[in-house]
N, C-alpha and C positions, 0 to 999 in steps of 0.2 A: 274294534274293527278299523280304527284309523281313521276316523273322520274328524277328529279332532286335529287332526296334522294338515286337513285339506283348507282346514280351516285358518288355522295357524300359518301354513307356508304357500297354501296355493295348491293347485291340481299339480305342480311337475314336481311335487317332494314324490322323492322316490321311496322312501320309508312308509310313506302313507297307501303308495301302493303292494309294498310288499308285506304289509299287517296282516293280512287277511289270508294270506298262506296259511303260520302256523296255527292260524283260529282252526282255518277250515280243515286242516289236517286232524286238529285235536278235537272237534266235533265226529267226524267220520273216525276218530279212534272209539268215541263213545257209542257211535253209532255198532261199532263190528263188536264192544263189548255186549249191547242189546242182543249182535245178532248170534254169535259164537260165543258167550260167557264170558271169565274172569282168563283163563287159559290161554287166550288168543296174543301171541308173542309182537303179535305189531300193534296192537293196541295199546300195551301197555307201554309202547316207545310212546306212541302219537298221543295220547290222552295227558301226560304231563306239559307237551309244547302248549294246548289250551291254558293248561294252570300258570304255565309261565309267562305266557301272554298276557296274561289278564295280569297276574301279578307287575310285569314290567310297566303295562296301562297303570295300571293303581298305583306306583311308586313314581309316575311323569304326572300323573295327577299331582300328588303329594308337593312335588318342586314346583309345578306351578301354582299352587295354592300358597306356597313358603313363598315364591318371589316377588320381592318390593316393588311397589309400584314404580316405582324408579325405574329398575331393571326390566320392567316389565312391559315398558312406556318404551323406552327403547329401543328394544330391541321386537317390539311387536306394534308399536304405534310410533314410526323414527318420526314420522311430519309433523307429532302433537307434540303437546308440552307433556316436560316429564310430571310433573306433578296431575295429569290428566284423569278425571275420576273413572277413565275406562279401565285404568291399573289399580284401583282400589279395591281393598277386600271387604267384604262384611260380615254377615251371619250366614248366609248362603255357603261362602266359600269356606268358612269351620267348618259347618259341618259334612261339606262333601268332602275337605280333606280328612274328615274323621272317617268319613263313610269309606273313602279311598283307603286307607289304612287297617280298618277293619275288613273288607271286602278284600285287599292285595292279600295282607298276611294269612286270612283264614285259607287261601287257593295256594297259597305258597306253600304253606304247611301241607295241605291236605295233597298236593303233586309230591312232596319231598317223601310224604308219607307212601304214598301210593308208589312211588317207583322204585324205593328200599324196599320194602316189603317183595314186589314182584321180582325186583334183582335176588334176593334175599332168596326167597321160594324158587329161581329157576337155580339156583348154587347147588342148592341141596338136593334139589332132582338132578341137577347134572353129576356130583357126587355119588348118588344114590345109583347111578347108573354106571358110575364105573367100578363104584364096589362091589359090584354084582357081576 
């Protein structure tokens, strides 16, 4: 959703407030599959921008989980010392980069899946329709 960015840069990052666009798009994509089935030609635009959100989330997790406290002290704590234990990683931060990496690639896969298939399946009706 972006609250991670408000947190990181402030309330006037402009990315933090434009996050929640393509969530909310691709929520209401899931929503119109609920309500009109698999069939519904804008759903299946909007239901992958969720997947890819989330995936884009989980792969900015992953780099801040990678970045040295050094880097990280920096450029997000500039008045501390860089060896500052606010930039240090632990056991926490594995595993939610593992988590982040598990969670991005399974949504990334499963949008990449989902929107070849649906491109795939409207080729072949559009085909099917001119050969007729």
């Amino acid at each position: 959703m972006g609250l991670h960015r408000f947190y990181l840069y402030g309330f006037s990052d402009m990315q933090g407030w434009l996050l929640p666009v393509p969530t909310a798009l691709g929520v209401y994509g899931l929503e119109r599959v609920q309500q009109f089935g698999q069939d519904d030609t804008l759903s299946w635009i909007l239901i992958p921008l969720l997947g890819f959100t989330i995936a884009g989330c989980a792969l900015n997790a992953i780099v801040y989980g990678l970045t040295s406290a050094e880097k990280w002290n920096t450029k997000f704590n500039p008045k501390g010392d860089e060896l500052n234990p606010a930039g240090s990683t632990h056991w926490g931060t594995v595993i939610g980069v593992a988590i982040a990496l598990m969670l991005g690639t399974t949504v990334l896969m499963a949008s990449l899946v989902f929107s070849f298939q649906r491109f795939f399946e409207y080729q072949i009706e559009a085909a099917r329709l001119i050969s007729q």
